[in-house]
C-alpha positions as CSV (number, residue, x, y, z in Angstrom):
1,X,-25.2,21.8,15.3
2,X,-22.2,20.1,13.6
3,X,-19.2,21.8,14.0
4,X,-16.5,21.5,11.1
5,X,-13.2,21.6,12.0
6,X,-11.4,19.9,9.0
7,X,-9.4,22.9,6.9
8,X,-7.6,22.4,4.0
9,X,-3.9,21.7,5.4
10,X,-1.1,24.2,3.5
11,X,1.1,23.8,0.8
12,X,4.5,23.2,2.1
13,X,7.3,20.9,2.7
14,X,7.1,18.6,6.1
15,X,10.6,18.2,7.2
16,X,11.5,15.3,9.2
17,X,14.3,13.0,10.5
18,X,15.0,11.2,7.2
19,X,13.1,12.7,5.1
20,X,11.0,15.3,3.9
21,X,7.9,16.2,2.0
22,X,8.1,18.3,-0.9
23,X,5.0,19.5,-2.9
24,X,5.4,17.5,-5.6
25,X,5.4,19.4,-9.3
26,X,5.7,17.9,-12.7
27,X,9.5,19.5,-12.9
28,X,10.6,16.2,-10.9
29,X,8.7,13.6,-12.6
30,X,11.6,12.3,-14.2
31,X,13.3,12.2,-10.7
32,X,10.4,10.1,-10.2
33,X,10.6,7.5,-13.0
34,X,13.6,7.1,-11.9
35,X,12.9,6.0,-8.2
36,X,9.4,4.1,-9.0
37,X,9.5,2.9,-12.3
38,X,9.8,-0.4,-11.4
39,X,8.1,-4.1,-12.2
40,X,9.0,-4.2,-7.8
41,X,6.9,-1.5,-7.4
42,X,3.8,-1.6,-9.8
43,X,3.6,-6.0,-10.1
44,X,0.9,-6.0,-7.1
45,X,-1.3,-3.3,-8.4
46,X,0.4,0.2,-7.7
47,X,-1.0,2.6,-10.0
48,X,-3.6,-0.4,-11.6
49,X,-0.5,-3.4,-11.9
50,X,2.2,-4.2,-13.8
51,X,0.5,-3.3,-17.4
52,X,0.3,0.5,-16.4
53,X,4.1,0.5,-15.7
54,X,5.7,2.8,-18.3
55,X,9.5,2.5,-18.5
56,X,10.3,5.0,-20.4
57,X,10.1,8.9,-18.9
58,X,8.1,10.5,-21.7
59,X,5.4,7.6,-21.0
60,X,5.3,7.6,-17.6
61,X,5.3,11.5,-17.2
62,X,2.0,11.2,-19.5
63,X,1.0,7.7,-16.5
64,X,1.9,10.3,-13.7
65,X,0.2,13.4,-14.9
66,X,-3.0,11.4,-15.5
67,X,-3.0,9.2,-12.0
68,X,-2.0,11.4,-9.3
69,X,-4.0,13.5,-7.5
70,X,-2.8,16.8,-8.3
71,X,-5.7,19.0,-6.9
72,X,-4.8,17.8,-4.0
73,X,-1.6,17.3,-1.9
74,X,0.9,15.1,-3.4
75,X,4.6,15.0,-2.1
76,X,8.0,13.8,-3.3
77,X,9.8,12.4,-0.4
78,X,13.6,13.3,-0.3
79,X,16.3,11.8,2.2
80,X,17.9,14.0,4.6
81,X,21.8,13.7,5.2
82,X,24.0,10.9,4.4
83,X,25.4,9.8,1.4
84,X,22.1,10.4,-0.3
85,X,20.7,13.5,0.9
86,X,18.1,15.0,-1.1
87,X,17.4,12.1,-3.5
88,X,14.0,11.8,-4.4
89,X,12.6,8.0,-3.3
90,X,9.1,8.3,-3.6
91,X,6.2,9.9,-3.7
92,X,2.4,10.2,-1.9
93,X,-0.5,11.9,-1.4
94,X,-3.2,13.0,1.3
95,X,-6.2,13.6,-1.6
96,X,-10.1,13.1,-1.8
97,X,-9.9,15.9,1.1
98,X,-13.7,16.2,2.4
99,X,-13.8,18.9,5.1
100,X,-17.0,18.6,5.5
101,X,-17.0,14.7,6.6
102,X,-13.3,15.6,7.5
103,X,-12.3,12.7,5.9
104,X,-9.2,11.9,3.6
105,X,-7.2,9.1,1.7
106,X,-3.7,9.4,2.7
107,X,-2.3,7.0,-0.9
108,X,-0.9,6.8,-4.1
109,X,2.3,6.0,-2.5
110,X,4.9,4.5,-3.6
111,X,8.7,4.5,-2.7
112,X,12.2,3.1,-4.8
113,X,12.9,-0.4,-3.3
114,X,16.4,0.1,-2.1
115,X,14.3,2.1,0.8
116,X,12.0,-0.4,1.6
117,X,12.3,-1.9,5.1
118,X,14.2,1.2,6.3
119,X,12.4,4.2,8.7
120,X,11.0,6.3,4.9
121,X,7.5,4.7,4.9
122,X,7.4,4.9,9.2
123,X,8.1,8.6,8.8
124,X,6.7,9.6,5.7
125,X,3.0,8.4,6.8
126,X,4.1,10.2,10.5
127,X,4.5,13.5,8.8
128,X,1.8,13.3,6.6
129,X,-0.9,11.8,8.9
130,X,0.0,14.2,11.6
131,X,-0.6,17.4,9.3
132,X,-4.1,16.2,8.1
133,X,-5.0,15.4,12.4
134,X,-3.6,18.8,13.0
135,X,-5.8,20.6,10.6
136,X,-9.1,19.0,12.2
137,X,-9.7,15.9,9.9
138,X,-11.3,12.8,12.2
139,X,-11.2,9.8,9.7
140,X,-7.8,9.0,7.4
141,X,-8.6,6.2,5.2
142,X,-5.6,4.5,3.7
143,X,-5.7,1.7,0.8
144,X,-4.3,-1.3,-1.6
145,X,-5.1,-3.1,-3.8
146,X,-6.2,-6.6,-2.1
147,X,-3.5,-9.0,-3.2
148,X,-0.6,-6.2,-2.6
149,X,0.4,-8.2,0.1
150,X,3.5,-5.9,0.8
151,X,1.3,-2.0,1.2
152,X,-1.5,-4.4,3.4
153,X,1.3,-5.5,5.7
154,X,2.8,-1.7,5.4
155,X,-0.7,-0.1,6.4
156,X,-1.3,-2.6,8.9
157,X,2.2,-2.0,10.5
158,X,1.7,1.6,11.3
159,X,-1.3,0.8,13.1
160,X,-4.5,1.6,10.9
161,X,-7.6,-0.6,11.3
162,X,-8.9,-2.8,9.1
163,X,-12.6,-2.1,7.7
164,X,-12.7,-4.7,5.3
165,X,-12.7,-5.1,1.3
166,X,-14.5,-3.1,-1.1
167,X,-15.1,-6.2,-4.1
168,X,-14.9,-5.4,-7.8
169,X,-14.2,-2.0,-6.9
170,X,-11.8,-0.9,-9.6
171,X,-10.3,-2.1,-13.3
172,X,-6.7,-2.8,-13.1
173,X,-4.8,-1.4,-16.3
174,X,-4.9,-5.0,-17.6
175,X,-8.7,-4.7,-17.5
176,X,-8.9,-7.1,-14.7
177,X,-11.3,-5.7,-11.7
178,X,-9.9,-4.9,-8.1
179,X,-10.6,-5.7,-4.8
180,X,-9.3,-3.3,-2.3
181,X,-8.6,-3.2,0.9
182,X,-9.7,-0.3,3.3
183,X,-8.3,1.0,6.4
184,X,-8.7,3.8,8.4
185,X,-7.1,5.7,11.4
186,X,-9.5,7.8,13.2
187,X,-8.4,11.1,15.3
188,X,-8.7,9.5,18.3
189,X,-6.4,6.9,17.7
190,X,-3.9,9.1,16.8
191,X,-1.8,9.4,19.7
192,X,-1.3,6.0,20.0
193,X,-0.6,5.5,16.7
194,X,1.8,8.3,16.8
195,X,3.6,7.0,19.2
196,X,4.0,3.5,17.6
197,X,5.3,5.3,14.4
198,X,8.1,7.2,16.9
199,X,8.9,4.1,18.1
200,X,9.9,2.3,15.3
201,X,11.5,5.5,13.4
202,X,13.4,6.0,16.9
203,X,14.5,2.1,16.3
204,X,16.0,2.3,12.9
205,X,19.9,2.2,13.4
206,X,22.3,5.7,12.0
207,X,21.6,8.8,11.3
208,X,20.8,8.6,7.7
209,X,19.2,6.0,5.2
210,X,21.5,3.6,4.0
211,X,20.3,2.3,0.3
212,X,19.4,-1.3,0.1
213,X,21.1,-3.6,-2.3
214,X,18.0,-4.5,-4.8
215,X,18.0,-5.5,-8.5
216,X,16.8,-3.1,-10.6
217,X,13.8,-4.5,-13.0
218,X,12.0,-1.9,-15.2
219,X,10.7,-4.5,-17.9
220,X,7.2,-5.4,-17.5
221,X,7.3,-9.0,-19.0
């Protein structure tokens, strides 16, 4: 007989180096506009392209509260320490939690581009994919839109394998379909992607993260 192990991981904040996980509620959506409403971050298809970008907060608190997963586990990420400590930068999810397949999508994430290239992404999917293989889950699927060049290489990066691409498989908000591209990370590969993901946030130079210089674009011409 089958034996389940997957259970429902708890609601609470995951604390690391950099950063840290915090249940995310709608109190801190505007936080949130504020870090990811950006033509950067939706042009290659976050939350169905650049036509569901909302640049104003009342619009996209109205985008958020309809797009995220909020039956399941979504997170603000914060910083830790620095000249930035405790701004809000991003945000993601581990959602479509099946316990009895113990299978979930670790997505919907999304993070301000002055972060980008630093150790927030390395960590975040670290903290994240380590509490769902801790609670008993065996298959982690992770996501993007196929021409979201950026997320592939991200996903591919931390080490997840690639399974191949799902064709037509959603509308974009510009009615366009989608073609996405699935990975996975399986419990047995863990470990060694673990360690790959300590590596590289063991790599990143200081103690805290250091903003990147960026442009900031909201208009989504």
């Amino acid at each position: 007989m089958l034996v389940v192990t997957a259970v429902r991981p708890l609601t609470r904040t995951l604390r690391g180096r950099f950063v840290q996980l915090q249940p995310l509620g709608s109190a801190v959506l505007p936080e949130l506009h504020a870090a990811i409403a950006n033509r950067a971050v939706f042009e290659n298809g976050y939350g169905g392209g650049l036509s569901a970008l909302r640049t104003d907060v009342d619009g996209f608190i109205v985008w958020a509260r309809g797009y995220f997963q909020w039956e399941s586990l979504p997170f603000g990420v914060r910083l830790l320490g620095g000249l930035n400590d405790g701004d809000l930068v991003g945000t993601t999810t581990l959602g479509d939690l099946d316990l009895e397949c113990e299978s979930a999508h670790l997505g919907w994430t999304a993070y301000d581009p002055r972060v980008w290239g630093t150790a927030v992404n390395a960590e975040t999917k670290l903290l994240l994919l380590d509490e769902a293989f801790l609670n008993g889950f065996g298959r982690i699927q992770l996501q993007a839109d196929s021409i979201n060049v950026r997320s592939r290489a991200a996903i591919e990066g931390i080490g997840a394998t690639f399974e191949g691409v799902l064709r037509r498989d959603r509308p974009r908000a510009d009615g366009s379909w989608r073609d996405t591209a699935v990975y996975s990370i399986l419990a047995d590969e863990w470990p060694t992607v673990r360690a790959g993901l300590h590596e590289r946030i063991d790599a990143y130079p200081g103690r805290s993260i250091t903003y990147r210089s960026v442009a900031r674009d909201t208009k989504p011409r």
